[in-house]
mmCIF file of the C-alpha atoms, coordinates in Angstrom:
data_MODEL
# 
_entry.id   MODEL 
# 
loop_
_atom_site.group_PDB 
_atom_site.id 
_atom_site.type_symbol 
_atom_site.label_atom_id 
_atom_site.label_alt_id 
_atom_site.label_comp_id 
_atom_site.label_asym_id 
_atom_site.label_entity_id 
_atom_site.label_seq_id 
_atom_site.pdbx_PDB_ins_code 
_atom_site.Cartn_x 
_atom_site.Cartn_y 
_atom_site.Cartn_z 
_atom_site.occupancy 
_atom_site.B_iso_or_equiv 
_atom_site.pdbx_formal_charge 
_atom_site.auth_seq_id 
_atom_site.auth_comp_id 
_atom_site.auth_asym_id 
_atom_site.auth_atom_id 
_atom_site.pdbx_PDB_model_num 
ATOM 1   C CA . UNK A 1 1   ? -55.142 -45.665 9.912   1.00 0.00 ? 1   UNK A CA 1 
ATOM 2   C CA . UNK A 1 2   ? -55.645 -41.911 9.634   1.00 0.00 ? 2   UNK A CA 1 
ATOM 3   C CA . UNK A 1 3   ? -53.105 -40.959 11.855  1.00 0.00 ? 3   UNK A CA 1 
ATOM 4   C CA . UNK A 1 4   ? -50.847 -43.042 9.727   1.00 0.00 ? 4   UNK A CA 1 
ATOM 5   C CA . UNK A 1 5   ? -51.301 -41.891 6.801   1.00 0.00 ? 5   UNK A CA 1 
ATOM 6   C CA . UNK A 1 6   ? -51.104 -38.029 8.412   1.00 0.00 ? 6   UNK A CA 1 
ATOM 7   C CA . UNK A 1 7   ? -47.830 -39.403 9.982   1.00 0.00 ? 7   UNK A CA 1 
ATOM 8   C CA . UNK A 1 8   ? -46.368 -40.374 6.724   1.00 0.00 ? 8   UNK A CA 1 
ATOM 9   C CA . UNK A 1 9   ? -47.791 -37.227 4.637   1.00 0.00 ? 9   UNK A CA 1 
ATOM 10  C CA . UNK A 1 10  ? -45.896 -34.772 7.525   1.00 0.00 ? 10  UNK A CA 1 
ATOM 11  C CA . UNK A 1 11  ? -42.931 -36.933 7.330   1.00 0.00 ? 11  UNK A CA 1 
ATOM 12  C CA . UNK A 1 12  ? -42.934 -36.696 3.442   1.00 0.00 ? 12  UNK A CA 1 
ATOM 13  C CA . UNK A 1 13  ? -43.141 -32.832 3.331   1.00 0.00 ? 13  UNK A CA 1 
ATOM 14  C CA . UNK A 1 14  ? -40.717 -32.244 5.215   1.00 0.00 ? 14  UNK A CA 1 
ATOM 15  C CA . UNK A 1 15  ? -38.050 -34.800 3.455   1.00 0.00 ? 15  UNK A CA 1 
ATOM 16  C CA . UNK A 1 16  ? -39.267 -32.738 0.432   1.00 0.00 ? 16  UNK A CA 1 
ATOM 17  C CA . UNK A 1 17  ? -38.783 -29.435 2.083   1.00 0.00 ? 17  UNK A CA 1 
ATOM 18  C CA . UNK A 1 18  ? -35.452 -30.973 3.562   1.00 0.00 ? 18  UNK A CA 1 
ATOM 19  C CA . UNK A 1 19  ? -34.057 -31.621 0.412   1.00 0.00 ? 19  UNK A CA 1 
ATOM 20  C CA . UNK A 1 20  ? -34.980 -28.331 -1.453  1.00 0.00 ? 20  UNK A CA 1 
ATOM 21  C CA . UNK A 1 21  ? -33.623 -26.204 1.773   1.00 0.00 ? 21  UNK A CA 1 
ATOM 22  C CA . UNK A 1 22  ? -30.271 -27.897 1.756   1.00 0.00 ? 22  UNK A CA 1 
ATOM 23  C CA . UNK A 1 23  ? -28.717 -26.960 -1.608  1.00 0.00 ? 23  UNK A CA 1 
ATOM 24  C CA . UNK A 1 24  ? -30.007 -23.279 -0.358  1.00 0.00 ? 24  UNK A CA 1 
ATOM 25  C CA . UNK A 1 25  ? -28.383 -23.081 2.896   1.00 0.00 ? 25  UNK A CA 1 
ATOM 26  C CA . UNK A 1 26  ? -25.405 -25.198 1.541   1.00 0.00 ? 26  UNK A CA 1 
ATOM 27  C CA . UNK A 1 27  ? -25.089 -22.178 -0.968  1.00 0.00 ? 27  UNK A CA 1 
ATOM 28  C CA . UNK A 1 28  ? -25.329 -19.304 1.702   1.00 0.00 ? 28  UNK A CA 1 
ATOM 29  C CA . UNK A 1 29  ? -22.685 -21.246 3.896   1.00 0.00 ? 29  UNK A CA 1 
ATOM 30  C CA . UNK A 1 30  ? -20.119 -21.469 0.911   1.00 0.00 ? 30  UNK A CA 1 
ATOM 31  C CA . UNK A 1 31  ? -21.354 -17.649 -0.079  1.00 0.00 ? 31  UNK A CA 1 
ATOM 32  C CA . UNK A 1 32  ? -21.092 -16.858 3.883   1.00 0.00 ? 32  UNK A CA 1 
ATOM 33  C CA . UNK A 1 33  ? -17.205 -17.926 3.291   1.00 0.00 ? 33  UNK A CA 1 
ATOM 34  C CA . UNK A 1 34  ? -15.836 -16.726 0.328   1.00 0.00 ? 34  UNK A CA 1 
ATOM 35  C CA . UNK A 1 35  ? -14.675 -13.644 0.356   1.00 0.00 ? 35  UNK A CA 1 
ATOM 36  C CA . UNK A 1 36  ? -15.951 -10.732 -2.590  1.00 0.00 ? 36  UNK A CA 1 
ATOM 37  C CA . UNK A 1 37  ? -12.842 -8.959  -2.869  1.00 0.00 ? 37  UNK A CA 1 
ATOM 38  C CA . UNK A 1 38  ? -11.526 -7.574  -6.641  1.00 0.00 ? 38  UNK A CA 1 
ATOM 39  C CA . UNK A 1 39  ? -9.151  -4.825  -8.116  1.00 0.00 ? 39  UNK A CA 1 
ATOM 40  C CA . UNK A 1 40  ? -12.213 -2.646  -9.239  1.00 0.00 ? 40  UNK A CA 1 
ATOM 41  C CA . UNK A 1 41  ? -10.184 0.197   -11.119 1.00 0.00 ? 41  UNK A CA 1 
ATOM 42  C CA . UNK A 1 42  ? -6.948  1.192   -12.180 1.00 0.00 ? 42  UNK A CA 1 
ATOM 43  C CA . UNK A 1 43  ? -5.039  4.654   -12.695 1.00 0.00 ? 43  UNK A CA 1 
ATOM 44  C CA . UNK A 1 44  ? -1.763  3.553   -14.473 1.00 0.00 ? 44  UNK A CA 1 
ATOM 45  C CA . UNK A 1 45  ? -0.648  6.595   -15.432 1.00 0.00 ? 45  UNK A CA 1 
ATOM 46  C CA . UNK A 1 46  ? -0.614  9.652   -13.203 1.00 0.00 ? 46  UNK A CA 1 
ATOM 47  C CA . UNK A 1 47  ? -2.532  12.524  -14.071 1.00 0.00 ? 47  UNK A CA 1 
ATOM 48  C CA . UNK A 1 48  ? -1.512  15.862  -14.337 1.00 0.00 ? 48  UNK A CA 1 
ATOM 49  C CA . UNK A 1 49  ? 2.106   16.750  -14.418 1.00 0.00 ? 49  UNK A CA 1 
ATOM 50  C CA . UNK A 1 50  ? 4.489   13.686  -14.661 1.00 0.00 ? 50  UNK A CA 1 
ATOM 51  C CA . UNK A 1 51  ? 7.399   14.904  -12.428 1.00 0.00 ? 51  UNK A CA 1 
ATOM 52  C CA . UNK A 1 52  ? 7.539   11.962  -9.874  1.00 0.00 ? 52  UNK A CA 1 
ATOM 53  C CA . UNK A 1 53  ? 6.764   14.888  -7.323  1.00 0.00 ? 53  UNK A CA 1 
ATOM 54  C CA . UNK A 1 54  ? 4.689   12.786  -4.393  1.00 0.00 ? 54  UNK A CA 1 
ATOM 55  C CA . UNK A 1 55  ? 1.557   14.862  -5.700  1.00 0.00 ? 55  UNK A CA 1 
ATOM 56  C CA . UNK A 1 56  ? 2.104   13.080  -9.132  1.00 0.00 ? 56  UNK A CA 1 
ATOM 57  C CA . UNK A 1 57  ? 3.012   9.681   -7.664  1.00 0.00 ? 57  UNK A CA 1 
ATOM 58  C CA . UNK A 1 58  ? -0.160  9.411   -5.583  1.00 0.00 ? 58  UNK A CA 1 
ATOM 59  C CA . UNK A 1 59  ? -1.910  10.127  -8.843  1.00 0.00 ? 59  UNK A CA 1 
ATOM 60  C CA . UNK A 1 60  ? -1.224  6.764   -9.534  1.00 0.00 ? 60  UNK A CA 1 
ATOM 61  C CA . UNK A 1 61  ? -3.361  4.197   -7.817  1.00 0.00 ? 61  UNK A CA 1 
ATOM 62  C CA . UNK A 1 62  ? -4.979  0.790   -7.660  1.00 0.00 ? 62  UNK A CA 1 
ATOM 63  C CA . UNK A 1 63  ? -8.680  0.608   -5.847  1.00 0.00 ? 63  UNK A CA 1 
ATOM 64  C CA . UNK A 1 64  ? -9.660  -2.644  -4.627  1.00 0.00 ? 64  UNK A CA 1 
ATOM 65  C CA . UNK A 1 65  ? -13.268 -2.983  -3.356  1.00 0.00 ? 65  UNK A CA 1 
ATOM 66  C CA . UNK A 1 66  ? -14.924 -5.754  -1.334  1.00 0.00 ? 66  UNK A CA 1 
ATOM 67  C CA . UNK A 1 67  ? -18.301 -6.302  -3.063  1.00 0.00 ? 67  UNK A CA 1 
ATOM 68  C CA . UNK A 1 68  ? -20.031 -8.556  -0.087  1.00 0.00 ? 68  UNK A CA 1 
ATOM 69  C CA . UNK A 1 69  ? -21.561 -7.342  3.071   1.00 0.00 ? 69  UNK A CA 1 
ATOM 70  C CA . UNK A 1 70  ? -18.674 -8.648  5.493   1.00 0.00 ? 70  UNK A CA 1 
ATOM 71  C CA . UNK A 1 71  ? -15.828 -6.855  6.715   1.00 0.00 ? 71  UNK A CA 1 
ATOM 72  C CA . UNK A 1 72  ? -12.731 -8.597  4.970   1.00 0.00 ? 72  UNK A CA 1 
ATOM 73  C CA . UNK A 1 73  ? -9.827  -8.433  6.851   1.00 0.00 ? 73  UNK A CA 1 
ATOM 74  C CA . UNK A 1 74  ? -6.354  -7.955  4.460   1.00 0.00 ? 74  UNK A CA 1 
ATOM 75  C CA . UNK A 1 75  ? -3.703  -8.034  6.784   1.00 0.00 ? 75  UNK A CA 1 
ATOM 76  C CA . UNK A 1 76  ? -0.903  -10.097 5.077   1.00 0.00 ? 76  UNK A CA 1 
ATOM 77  C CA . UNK A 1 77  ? -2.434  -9.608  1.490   1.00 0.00 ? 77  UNK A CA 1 
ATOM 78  C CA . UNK A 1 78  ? -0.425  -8.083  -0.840  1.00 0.00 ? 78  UNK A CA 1 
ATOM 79  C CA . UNK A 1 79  ? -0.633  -5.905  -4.219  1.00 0.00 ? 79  UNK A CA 1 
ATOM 80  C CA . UNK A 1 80  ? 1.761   -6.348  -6.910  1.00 0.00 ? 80  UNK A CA 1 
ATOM 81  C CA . UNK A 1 81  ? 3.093   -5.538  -10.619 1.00 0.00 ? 81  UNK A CA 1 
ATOM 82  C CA . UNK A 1 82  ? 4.555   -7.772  -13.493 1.00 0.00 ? 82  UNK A CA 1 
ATOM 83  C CA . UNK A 1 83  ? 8.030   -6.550  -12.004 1.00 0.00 ? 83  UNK A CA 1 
ATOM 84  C CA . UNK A 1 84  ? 8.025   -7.375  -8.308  1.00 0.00 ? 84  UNK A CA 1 
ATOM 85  C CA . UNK A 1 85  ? 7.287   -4.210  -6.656  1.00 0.00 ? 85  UNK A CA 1 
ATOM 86  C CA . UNK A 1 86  ? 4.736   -5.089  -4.148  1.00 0.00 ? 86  UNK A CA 1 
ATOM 87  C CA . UNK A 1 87  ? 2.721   -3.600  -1.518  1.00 0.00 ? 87  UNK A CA 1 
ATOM 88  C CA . UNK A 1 88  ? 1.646   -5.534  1.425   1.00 0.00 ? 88  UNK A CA 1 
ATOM 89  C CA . UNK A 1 89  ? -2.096  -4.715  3.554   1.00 0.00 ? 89  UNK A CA 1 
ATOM 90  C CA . UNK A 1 90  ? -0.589  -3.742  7.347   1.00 0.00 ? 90  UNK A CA 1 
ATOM 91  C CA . UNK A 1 91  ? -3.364  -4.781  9.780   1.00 0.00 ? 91  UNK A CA 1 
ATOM 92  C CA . UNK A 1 92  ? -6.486  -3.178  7.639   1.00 0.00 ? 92  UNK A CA 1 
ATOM 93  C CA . UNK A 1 93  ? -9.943  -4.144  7.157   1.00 0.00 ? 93  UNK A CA 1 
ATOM 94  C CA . UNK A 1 94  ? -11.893 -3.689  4.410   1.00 0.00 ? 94  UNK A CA 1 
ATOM 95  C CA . UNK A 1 95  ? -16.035 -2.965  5.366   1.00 0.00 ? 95  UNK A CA 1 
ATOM 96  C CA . UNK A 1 96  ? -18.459 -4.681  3.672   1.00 0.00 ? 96  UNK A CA 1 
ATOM 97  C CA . UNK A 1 97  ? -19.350 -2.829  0.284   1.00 0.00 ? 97  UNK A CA 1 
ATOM 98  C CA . UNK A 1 98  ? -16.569 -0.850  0.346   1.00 0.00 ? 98  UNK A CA 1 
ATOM 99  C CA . UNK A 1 99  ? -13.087 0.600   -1.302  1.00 0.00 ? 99  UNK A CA 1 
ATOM 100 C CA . UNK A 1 100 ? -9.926  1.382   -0.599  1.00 0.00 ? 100 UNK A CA 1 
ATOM 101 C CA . UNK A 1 101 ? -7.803  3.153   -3.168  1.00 0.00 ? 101 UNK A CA 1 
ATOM 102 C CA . UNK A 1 102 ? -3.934  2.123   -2.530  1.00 0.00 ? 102 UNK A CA 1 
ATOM 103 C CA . UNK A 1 103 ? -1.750  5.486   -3.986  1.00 0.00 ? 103 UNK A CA 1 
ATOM 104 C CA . UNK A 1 104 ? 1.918   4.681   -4.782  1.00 0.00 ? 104 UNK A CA 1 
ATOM 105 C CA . UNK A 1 105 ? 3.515   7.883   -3.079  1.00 0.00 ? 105 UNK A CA 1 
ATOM 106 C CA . UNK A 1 106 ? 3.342   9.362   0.585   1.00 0.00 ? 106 UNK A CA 1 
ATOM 107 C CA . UNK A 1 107 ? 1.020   9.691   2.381   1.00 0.00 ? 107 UNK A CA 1 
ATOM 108 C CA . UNK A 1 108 ? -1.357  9.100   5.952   1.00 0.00 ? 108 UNK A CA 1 
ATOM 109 C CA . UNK A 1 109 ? -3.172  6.098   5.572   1.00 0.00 ? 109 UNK A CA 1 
ATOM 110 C CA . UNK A 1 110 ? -7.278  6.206   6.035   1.00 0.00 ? 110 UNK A CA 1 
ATOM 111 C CA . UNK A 1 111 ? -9.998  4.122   5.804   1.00 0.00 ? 111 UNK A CA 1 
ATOM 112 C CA . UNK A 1 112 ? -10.665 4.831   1.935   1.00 0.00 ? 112 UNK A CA 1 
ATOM 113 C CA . UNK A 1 113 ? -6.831  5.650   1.360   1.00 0.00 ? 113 UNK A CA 1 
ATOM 114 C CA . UNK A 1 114 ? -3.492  3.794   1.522   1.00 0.00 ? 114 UNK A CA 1 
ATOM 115 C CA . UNK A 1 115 ? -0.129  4.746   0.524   1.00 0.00 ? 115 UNK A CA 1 
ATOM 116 C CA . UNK A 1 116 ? 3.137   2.539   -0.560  1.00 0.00 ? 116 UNK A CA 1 
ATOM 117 C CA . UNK A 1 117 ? 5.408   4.952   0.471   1.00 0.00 ? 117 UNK A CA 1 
ATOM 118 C CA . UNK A 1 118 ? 7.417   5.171   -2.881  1.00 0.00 ? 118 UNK A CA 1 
ATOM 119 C CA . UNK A 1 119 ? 9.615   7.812   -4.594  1.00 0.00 ? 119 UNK A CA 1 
ATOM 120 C CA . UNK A 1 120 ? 9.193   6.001   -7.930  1.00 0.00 ? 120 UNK A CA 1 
ATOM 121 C CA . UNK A 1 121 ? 5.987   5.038   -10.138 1.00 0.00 ? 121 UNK A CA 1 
ATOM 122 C CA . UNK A 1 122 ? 4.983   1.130   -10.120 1.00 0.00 ? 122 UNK A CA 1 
ATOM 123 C CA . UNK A 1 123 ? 2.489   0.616   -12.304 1.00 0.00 ? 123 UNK A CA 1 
ATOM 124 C CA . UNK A 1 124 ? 3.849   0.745   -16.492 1.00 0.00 ? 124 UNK A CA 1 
ATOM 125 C CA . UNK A 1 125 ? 1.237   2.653   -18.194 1.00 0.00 ? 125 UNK A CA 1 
ATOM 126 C CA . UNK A 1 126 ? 2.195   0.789   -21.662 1.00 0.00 ? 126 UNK A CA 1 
ATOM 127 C CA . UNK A 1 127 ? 1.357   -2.788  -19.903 1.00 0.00 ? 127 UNK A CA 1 
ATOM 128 C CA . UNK A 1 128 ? 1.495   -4.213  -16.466 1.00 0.00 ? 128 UNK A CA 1 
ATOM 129 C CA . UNK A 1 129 ? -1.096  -6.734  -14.648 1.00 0.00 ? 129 UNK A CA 1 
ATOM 130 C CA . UNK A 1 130 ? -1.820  -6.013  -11.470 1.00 0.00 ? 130 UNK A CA 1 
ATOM 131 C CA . UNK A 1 131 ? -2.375  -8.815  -8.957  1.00 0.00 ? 131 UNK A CA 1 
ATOM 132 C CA . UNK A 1 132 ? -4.181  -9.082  -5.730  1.00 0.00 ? 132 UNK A CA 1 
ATOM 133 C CA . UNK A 1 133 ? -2.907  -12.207 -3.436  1.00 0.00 ? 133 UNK A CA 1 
ATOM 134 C CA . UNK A 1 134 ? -4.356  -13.267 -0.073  1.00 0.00 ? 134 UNK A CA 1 
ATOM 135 C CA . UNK A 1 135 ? -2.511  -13.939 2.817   1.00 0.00 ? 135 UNK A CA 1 
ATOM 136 C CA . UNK A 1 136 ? -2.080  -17.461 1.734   1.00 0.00 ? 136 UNK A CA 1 
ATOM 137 C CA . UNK A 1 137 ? -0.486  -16.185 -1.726  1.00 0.00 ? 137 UNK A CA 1 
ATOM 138 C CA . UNK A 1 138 ? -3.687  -17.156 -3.576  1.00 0.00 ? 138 UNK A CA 1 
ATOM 139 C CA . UNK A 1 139 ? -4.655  -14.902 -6.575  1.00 0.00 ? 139 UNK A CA 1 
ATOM 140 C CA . UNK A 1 140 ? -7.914  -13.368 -5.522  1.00 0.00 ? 140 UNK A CA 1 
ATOM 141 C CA . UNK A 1 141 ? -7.638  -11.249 -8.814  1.00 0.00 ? 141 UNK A CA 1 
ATOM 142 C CA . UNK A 1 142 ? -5.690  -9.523  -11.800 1.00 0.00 ? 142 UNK A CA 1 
ATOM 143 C CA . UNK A 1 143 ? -6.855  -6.770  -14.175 1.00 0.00 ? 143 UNK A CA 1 
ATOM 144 C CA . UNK A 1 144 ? -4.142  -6.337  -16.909 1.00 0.00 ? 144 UNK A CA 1 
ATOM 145 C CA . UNK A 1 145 ? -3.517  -3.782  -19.172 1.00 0.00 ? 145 UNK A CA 1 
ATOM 146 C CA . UNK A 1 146 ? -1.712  -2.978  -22.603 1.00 0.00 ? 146 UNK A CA 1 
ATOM 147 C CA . UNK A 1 147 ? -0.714  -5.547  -25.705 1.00 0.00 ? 147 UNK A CA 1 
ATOM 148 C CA . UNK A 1 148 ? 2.363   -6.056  -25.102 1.00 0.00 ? 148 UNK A CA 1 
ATOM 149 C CA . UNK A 1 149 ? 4.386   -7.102  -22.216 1.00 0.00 ? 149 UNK A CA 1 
ATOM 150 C CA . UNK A 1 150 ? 7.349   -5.167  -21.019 1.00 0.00 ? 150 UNK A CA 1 
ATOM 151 C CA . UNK A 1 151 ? 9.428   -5.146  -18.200 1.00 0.00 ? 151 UNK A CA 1 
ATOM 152 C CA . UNK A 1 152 ? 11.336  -2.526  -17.028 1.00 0.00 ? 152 UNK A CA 1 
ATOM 153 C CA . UNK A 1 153 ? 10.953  0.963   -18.098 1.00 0.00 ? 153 UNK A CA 1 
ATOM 154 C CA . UNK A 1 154 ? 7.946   2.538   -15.898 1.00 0.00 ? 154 UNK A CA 1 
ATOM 155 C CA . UNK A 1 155 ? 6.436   5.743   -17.341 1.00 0.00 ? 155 UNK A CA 1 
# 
């Protein structure tokens, strides 16, 4: 009878401790997944003088940071404006708590620094949205700026 009882009372903790664990480690395996990736700041307007020299046009940037611990790996994601222009991640992986700052103008790419390799500005410092896709075109995020929404007309 005791060895019953002791039988049932092990196999009832541990359906107990079963159930509590699972949401837990079903959490860490979805968390495990998902990607932490964001557009964590934005320099819309270029510093300094505005003479589309590639000095000024690499004043202009977009950083994007992955907040987890994982390496994220962007190839095929892409960057873009309310207009079109868009800049597409070549082969580069983000580390874990990390950022990359992606300048619009010339320039040698790095591990903290990418360039679009354009002669013009992109980002409308009146209003624009910039929008980070994955490789499978889904919206991973968007920080927009300004009231109103214009096309056209950059700087």
């Amino acid at each position: 009878m005791t060895v019953r009882r002791l039988a049932a009372a092990a196999l009832a903790a541990s359906a107990v401790v079963g159930a509590v664990a699972l949401p837990a480690s079903a959490a860490d395996h979805a968390r495990r997944h998902e990607p932490r990736v964001e557009i964590s700041d934005v320099q819309q307007h270029s510093t300094g003088r505005d003479d589309r020299s590639n000095r000024s046009l690499n004043r202009e940037w977009v950083e994007v940071t992955n907040t987890g611990r994982r390496e994220v790996d962007l190839d095929g994601w892409t960057l873009s404006d309310e207009d079109g222009h868009t800049y597409t991640f070549d082969g580069y992986r983000l580390e874990g708590r990390s950022t990359v700052r992606i300048h619009t103008g010339y320039g040698r790419d790095s591990e903290t620094d990418l360039y679009q390799d354009r002669r013009r500005y992109v980002w409308d410092s009146r209003a624009d949205t910039a929008t980070l896709r994955n490789d499978r075109d889904r919206v991973i995020d968007e920080v927009s700026w300004g009231g109103e929404r214009r096309h056209g007309g950059h700087h």
